[in-house]
mmCIF file as Biopython writes it, N, C-alpha, C and O atoms, coordinates in Angstrom:
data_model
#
loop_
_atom_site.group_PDB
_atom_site.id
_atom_site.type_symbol
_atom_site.label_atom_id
_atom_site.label_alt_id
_atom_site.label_comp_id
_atom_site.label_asym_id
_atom_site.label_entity_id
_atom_site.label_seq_id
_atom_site.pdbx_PDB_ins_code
_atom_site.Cartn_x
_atom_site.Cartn_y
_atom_site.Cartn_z
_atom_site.occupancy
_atom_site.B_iso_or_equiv
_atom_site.auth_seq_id
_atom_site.auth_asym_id
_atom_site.pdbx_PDB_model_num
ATOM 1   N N  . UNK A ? 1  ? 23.826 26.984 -8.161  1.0 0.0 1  A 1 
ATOM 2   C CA . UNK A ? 1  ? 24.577 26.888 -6.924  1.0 0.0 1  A 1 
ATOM 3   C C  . UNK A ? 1  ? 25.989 27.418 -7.150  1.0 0.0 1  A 1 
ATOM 4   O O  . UNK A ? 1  ? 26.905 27.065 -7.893  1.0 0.0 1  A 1 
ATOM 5   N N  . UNK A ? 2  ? 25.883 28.119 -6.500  1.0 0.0 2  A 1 
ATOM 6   C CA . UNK A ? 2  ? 27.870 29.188 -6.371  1.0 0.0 2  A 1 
ATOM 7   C C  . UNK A ? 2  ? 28.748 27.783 -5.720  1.0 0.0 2  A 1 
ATOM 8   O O  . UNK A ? 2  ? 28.548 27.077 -4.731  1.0 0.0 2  A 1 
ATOM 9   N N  . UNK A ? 3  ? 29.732 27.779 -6.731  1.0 0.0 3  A 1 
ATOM 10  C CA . UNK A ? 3  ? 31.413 26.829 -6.464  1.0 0.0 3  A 1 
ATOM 11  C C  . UNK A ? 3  ? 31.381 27.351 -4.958  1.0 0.0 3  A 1 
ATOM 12  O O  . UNK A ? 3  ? 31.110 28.500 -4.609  1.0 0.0 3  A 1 
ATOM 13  N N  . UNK A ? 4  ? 31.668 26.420 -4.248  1.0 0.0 4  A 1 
ATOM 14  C CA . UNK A ? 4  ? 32.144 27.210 -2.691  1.0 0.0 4  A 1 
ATOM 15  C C  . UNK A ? 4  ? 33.719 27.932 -2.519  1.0 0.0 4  A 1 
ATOM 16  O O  . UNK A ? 4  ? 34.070 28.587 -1.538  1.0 0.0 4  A 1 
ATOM 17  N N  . UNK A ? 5  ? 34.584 27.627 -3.762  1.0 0.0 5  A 1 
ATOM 18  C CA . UNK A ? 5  ? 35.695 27.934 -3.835  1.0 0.0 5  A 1 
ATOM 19  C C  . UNK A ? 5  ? 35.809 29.169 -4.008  1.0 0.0 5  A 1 
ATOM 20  O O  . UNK A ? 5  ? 36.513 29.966 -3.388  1.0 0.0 5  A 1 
ATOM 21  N N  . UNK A ? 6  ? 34.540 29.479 -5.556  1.0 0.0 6  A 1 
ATOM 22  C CA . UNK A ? 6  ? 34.475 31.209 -5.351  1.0 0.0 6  A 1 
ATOM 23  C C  . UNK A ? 6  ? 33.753 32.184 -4.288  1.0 0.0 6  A 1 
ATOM 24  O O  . UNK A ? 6  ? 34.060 33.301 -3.869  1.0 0.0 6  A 1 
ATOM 25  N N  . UNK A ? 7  ? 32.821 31.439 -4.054  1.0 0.0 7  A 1 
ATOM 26  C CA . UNK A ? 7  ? 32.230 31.884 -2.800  1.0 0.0 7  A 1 
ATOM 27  C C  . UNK A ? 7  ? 33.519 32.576 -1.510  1.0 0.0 7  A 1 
ATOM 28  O O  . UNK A ? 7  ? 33.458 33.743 -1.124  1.0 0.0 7  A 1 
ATOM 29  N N  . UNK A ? 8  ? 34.602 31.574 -1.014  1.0 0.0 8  A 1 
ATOM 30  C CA . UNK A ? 8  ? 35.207 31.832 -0.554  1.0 0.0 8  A 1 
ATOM 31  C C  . UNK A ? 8  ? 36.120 33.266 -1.412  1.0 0.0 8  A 1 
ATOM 32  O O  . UNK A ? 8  ? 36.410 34.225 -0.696  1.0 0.0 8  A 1 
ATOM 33  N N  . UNK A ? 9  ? 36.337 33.289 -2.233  1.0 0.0 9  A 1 
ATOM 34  C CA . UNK A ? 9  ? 37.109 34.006 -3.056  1.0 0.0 9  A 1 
ATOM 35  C C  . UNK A ? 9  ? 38.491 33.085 -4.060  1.0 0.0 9  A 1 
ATOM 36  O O  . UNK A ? 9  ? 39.065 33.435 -5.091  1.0 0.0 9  A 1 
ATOM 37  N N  . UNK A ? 10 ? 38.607 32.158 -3.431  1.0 0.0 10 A 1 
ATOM 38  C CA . UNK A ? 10 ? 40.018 31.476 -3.709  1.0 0.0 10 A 1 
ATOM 39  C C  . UNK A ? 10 ? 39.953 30.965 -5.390  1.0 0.0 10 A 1 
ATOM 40  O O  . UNK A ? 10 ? 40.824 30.307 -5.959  1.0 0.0 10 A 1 
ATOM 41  N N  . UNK A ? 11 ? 38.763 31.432 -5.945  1.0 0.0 11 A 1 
ATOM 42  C CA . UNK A ? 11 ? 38.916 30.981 -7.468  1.0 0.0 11 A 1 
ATOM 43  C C  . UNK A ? 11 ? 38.177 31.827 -7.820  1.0 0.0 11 A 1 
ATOM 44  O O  . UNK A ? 11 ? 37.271 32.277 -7.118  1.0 0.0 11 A 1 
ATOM 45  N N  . UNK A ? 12 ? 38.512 32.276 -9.268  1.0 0.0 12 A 1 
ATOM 46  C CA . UNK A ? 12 ? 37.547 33.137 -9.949  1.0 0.0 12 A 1 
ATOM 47  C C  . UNK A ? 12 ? 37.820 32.279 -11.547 1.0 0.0 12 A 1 
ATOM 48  O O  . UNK A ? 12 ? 38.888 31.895 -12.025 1.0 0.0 12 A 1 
ATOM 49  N N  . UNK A ? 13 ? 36.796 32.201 -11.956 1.0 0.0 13 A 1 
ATOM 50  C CA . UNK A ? 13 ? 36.777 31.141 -12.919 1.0 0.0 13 A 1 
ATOM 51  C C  . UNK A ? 13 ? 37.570 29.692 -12.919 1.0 0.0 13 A 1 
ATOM 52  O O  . UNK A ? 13 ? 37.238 28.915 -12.023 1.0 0.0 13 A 1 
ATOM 53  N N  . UNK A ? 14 ? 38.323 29.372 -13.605 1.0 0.0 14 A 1 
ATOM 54  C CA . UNK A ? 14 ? 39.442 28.746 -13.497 1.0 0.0 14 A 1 
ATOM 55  C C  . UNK A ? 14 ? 40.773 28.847 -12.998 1.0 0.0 14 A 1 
ATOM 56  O O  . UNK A ? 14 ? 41.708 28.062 -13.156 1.0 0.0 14 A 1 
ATOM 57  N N  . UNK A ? 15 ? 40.725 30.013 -12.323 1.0 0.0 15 A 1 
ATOM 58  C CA . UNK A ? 15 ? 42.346 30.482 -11.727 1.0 0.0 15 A 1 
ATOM 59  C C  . UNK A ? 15 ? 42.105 30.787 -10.115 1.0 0.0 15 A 1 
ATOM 60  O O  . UNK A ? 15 ? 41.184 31.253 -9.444  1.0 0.0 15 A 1 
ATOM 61  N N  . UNK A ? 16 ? 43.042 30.421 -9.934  1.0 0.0 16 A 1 
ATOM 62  C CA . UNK A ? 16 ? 43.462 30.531 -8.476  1.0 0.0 16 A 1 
ATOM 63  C C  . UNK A ? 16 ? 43.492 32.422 -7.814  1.0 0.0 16 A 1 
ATOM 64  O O  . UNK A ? 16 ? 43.988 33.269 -8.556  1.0 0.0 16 A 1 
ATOM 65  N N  . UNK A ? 17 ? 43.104 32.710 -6.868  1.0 0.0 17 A 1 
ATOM 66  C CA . UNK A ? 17 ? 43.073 34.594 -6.553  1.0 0.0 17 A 1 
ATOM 67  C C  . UNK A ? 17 ? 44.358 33.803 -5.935  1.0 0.0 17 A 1 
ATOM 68  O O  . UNK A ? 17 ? 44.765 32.642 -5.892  1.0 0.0 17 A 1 
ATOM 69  N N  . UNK A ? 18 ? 44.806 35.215 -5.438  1.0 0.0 18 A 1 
ATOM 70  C CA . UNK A ? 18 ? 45.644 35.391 -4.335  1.0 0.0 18 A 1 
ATOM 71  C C  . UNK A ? 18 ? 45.376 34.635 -3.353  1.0 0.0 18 A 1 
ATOM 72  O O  . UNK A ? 18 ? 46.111 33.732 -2.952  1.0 0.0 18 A 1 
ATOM 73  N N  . UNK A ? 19 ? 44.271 34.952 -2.875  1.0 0.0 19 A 1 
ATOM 74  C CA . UNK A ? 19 ? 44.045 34.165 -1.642  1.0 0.0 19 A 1 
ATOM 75  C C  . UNK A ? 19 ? 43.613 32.285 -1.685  1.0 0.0 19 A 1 
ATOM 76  O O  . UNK A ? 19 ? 43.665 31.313 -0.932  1.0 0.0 19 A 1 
ATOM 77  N N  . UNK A ? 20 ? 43.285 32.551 -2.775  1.0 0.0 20 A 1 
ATOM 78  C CA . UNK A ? 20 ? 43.429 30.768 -2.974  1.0 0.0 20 A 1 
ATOM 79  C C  . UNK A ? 20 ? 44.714 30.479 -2.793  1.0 0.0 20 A 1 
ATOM 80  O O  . UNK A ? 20 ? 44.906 29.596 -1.956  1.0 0.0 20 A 1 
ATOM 81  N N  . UNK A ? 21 ? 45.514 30.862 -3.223  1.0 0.0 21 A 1 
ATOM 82  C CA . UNK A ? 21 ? 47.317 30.400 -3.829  1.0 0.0 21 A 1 
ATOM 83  C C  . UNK A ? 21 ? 47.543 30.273 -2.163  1.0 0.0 21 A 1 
ATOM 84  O O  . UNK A ? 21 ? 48.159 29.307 -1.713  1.0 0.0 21 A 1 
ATOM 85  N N  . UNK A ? 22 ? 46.876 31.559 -1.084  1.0 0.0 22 A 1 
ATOM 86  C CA . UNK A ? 22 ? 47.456 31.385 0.285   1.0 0.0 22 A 1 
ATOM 87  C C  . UNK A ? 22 ? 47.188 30.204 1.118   1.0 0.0 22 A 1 
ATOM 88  O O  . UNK A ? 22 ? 48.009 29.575 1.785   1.0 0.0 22 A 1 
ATOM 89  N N  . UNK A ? 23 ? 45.693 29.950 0.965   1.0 0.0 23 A 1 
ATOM 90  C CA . UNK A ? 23 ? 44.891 29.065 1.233   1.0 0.0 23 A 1 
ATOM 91  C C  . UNK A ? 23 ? 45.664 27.945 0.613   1.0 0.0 23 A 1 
ATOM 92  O O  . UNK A ? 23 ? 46.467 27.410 1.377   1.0 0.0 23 A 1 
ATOM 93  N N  . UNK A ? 24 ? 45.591 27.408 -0.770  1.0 0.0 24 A 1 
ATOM 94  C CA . UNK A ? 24 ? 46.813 26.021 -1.163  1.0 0.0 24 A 1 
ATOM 95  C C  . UNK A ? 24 ? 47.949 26.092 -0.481  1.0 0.0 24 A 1 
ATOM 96  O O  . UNK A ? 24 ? 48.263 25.053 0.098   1.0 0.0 24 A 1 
ATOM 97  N N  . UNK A ? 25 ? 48.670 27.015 -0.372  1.0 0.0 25 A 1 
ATOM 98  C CA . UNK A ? 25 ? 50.151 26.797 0.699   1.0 0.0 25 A 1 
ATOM 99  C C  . UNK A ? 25 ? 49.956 26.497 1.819   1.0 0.0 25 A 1 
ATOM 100 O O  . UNK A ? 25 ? 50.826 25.847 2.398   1.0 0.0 25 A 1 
ATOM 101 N N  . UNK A ? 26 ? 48.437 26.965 2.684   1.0 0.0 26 A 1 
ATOM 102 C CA . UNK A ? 26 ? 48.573 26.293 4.144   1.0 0.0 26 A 1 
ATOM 103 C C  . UNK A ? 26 ? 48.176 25.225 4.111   1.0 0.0 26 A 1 
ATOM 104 O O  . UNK A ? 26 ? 48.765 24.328 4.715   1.0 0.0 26 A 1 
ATOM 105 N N  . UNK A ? 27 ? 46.867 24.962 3.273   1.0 0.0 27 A 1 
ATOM 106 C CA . UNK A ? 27 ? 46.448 23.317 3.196   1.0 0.0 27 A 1 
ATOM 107 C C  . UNK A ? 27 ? 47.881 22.703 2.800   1.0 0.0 27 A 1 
ATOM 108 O O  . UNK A ? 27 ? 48.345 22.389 3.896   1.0 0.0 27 A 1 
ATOM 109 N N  . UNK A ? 28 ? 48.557 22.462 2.102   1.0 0.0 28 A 1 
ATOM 110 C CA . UNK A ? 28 ? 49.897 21.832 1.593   1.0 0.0 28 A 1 
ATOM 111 C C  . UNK A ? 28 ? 50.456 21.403 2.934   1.0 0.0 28 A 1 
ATOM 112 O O  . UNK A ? 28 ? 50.642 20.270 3.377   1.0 0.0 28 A 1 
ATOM 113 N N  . UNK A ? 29 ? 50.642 22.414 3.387   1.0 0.0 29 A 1 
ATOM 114 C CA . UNK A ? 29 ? 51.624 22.447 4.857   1.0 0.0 29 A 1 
ATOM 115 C C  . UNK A ? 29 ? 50.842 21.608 5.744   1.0 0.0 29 A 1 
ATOM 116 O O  . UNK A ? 29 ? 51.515 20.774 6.350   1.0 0.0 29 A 1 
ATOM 117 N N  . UNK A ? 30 ? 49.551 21.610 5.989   1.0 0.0 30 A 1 
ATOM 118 C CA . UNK A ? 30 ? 48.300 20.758 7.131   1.0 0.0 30 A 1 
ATOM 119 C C  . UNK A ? 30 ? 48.324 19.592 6.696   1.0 0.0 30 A 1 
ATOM 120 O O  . UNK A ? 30 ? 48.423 18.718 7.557   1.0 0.0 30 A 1 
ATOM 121 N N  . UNK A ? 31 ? 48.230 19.072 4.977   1.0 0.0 31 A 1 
ATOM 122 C CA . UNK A ? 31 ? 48.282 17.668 4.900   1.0 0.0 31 A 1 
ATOM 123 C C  . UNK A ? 31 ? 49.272 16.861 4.829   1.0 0.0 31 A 1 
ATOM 124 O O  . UNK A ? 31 ? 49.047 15.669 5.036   1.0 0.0 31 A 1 
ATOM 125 N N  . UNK A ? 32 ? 50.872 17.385 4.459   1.0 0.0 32 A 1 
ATOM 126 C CA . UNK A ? 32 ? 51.659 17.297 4.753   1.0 0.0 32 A 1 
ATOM 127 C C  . UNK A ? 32 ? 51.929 16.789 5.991   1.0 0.0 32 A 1 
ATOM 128 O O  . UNK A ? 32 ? 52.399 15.664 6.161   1.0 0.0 32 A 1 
ATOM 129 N N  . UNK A ? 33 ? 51.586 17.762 7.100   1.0 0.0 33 A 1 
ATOM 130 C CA . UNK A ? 33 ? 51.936 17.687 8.392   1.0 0.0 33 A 1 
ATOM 131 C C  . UNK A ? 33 ? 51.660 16.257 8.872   1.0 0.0 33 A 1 
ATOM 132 O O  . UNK A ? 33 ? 52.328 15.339 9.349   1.0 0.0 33 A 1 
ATOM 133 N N  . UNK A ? 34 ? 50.089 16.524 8.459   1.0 0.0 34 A 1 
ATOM 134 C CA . UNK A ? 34 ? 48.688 15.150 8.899   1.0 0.0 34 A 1 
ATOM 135 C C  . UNK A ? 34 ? 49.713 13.636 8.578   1.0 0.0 34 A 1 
ATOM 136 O O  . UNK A ? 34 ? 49.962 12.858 9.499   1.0 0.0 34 A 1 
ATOM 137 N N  . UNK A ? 35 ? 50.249 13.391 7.071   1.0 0.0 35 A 1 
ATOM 138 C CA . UNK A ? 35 ? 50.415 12.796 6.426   1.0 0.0 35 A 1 
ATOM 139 C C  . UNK A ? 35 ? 51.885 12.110 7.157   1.0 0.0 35 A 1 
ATOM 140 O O  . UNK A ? 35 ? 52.069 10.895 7.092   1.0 0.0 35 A 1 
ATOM 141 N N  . UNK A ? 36 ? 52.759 12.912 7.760   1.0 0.0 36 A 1 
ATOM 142 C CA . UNK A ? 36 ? 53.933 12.451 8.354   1.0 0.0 36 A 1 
ATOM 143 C C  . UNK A ? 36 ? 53.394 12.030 10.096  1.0 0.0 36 A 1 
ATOM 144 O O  . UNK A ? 36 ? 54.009 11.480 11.009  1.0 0.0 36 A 1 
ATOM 145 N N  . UNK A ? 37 ? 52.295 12.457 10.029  1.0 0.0 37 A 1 
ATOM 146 C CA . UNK A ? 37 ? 52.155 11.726 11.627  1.0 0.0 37 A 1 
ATOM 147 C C  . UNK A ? 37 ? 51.398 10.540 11.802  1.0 0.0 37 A 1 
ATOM 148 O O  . UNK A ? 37 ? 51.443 9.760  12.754  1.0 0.0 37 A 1 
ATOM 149 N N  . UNK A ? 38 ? 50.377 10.464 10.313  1.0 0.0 38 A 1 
ATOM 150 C CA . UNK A ? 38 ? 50.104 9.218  9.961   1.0 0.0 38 A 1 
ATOM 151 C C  . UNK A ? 38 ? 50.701 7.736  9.803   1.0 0.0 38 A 1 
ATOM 152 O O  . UNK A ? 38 ? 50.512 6.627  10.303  1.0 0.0 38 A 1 
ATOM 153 N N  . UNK A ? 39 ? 51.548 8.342  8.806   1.0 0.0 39 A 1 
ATOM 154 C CA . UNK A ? 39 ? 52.263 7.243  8.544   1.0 0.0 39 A 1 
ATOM 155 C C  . UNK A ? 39 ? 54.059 7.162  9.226   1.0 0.0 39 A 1 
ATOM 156 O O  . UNK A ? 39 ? 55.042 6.848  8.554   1.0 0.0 39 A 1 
ATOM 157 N N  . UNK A ? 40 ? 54.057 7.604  10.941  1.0 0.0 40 A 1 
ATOM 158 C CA . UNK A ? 40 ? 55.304 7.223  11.552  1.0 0.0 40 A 1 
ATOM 159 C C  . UNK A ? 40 ? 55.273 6.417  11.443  1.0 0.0 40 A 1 
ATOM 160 O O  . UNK A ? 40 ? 54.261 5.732  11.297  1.0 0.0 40 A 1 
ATOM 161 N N  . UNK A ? 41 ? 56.525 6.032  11.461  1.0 0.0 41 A 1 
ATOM 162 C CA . UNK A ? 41 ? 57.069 3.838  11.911  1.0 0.0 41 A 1 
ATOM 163 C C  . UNK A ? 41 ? 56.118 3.272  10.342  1.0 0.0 41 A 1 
ATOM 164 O O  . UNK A ? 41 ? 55.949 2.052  10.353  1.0 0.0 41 A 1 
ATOM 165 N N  . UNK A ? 42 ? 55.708 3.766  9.474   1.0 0.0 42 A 1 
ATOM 166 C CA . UNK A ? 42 ? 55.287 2.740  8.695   1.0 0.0 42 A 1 
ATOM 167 C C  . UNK A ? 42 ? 56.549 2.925  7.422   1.0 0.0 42 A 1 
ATOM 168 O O  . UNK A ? 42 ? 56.923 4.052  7.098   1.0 0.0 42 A 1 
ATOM 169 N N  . UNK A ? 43 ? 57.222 1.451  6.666   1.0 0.0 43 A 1 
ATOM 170 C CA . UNK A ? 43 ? 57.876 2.140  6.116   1.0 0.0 43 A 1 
ATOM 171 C C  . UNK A ? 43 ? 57.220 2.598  4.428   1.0 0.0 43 A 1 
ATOM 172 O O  . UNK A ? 43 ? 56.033 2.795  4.169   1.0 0.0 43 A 1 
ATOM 173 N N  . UNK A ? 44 ? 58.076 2.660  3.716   1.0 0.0 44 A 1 
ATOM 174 C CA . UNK A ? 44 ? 57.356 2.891  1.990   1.0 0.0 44 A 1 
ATOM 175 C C  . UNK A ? 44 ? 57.222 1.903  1.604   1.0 0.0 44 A 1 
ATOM 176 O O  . UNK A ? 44 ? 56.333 2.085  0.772   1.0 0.0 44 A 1 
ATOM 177 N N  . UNK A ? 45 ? 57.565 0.455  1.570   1.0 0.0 45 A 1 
ATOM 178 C CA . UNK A ? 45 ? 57.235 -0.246 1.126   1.0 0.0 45 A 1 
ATOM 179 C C  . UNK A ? 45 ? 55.709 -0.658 1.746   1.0 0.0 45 A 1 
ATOM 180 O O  . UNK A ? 45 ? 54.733 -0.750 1.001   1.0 0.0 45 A 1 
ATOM 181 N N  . UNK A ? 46 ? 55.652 -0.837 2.860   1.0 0.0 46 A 1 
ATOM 182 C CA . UNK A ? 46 ? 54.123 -0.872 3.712   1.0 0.0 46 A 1 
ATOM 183 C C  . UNK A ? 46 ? 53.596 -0.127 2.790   1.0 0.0 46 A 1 
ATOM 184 O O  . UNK A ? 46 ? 53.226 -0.468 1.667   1.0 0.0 46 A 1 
ATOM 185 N N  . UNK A ? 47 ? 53.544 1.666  3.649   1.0 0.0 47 A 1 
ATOM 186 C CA . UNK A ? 47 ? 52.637 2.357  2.793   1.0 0.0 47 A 1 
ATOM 187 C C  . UNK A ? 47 ? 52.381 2.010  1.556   1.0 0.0 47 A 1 
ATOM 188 O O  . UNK A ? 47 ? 51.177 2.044  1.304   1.0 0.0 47 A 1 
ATOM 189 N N  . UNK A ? 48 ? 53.191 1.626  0.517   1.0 0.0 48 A 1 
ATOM 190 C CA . UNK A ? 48 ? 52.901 1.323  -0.691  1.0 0.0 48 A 1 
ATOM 191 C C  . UNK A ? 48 ? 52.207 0.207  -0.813  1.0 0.0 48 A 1 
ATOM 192 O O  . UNK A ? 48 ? 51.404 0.131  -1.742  1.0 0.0 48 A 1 
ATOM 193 N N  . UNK A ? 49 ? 52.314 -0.522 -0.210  1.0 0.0 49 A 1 
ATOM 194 C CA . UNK A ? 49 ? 51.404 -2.613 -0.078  1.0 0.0 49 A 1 
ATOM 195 C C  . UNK A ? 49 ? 50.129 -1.691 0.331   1.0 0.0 49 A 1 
ATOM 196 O O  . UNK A ? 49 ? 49.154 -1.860 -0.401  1.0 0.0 49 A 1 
ATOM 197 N N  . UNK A ? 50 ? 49.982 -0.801 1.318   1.0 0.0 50 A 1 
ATOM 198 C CA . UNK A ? 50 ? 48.615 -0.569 1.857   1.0 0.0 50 A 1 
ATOM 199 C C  . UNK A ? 50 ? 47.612 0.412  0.646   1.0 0.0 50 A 1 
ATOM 200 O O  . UNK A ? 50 ? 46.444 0.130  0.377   1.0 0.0 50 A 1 
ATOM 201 N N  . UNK A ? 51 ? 48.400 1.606  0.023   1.0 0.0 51 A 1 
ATOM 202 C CA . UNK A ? 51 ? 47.642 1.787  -1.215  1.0 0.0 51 A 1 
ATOM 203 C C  . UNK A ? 51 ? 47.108 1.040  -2.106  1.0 0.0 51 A 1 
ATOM 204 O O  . UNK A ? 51 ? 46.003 1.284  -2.591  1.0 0.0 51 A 1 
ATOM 205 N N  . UNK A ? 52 ? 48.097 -0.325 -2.542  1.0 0.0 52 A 1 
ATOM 206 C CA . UNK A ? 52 ? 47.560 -0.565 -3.194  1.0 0.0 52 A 1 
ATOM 207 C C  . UNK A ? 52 ? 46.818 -1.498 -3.355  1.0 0.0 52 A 1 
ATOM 208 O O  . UNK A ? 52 ? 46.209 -1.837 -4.370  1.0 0.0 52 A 1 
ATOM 209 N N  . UNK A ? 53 ? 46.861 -2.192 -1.803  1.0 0.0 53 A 1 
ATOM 210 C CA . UNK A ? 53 ? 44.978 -2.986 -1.464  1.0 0.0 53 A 1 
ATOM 211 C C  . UNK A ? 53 ? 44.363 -2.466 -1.530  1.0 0.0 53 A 1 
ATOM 212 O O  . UNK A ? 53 ? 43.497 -2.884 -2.299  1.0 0.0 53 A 1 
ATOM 213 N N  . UNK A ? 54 ? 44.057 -1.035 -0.876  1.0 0.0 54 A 1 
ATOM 214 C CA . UNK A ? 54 ? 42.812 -0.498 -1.095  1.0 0.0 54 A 1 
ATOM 215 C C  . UNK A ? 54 ? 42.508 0.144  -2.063  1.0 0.0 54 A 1 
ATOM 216 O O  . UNK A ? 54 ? 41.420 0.661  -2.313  1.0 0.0 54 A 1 
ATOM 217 N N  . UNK A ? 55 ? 43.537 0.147  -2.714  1.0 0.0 55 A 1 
ATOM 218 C CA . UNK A ? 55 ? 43.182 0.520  -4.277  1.0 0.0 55 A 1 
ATOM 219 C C  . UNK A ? 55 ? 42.052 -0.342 -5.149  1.0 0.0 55 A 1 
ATOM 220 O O  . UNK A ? 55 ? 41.016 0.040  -5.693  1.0 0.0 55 A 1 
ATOM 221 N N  . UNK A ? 56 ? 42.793 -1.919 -5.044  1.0 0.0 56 A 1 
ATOM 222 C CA . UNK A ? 56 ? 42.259 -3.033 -5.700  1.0 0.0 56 A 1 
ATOM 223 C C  . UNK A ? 56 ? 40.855 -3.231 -5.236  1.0 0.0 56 A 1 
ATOM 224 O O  . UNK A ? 56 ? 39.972 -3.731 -5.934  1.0 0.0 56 A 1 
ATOM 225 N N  . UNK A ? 57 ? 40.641 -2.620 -3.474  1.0 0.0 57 A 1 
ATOM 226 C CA . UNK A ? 57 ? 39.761 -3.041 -2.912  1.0 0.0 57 A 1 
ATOM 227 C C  . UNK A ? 57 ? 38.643 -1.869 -3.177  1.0 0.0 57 A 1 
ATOM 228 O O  . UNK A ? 57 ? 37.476 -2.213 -2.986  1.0 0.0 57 A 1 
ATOM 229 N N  . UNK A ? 58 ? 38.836 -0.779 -3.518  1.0 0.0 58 A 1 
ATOM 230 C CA . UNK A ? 58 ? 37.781 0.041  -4.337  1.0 0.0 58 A 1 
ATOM 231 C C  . UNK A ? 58 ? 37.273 -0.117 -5.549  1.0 0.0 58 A 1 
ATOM 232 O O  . UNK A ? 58 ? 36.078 -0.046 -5.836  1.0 0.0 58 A 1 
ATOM 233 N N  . UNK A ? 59 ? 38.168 -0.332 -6.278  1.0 0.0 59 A 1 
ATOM 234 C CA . UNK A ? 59 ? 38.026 -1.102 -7.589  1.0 0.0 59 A 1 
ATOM 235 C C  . UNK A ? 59 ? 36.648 -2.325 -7.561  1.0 0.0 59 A 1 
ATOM 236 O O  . UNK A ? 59 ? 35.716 -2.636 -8.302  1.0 0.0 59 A 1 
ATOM 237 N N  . UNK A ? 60 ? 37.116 -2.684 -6.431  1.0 0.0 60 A 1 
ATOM 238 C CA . UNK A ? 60 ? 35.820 -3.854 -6.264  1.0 0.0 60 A 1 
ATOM 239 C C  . UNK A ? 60 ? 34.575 -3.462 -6.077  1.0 0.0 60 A 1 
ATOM 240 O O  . UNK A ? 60 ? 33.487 -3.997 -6.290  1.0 0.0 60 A 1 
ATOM 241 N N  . UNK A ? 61 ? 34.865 -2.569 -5.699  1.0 0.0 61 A 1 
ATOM 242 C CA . UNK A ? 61 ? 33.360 -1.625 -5.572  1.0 0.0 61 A 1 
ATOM 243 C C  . UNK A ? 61 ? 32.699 -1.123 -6.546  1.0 0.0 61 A 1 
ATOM 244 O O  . UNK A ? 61 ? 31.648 -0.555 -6.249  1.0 0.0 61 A 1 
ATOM 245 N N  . UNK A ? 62 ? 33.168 -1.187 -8.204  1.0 0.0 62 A 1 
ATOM 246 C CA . UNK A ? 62 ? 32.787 -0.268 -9.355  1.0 0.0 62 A 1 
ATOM 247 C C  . UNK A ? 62 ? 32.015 -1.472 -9.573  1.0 0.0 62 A 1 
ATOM 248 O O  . UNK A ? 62 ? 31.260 -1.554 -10.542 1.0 0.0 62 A 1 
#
């Protein structure tokens, strides 16, 4: 089964093409984006209490 990464082109062995590197800069920018509209009004200390329940709470799952 072909990596879908090379498939796309964005990797050729272990390295990033060109167009991967383009592809990582827009994803960066999309989850980024995602990530500040997620967490409005929550502050860092929240966000941080909320990682790390569900951290503990995956953990529970092993």
């Amino acid at each position: 089964m072909t990596n879908p990464l090379v498939k796309r082109e964005w990797l050729t062995g272990d390295e990033l093409t060109a167009a991967g590197s383009r592809a990582l800069a827009d994803l960066t920018i999309e989850v980024r984006a995602q990530r500040r509209r997620i967490t409005a009004g929550i502050s860092t200390e929240e966000y941080l209490a909320t990682v790390d329940v569900l951290r503990r709470m995956a953990g529970n799952l092993s």
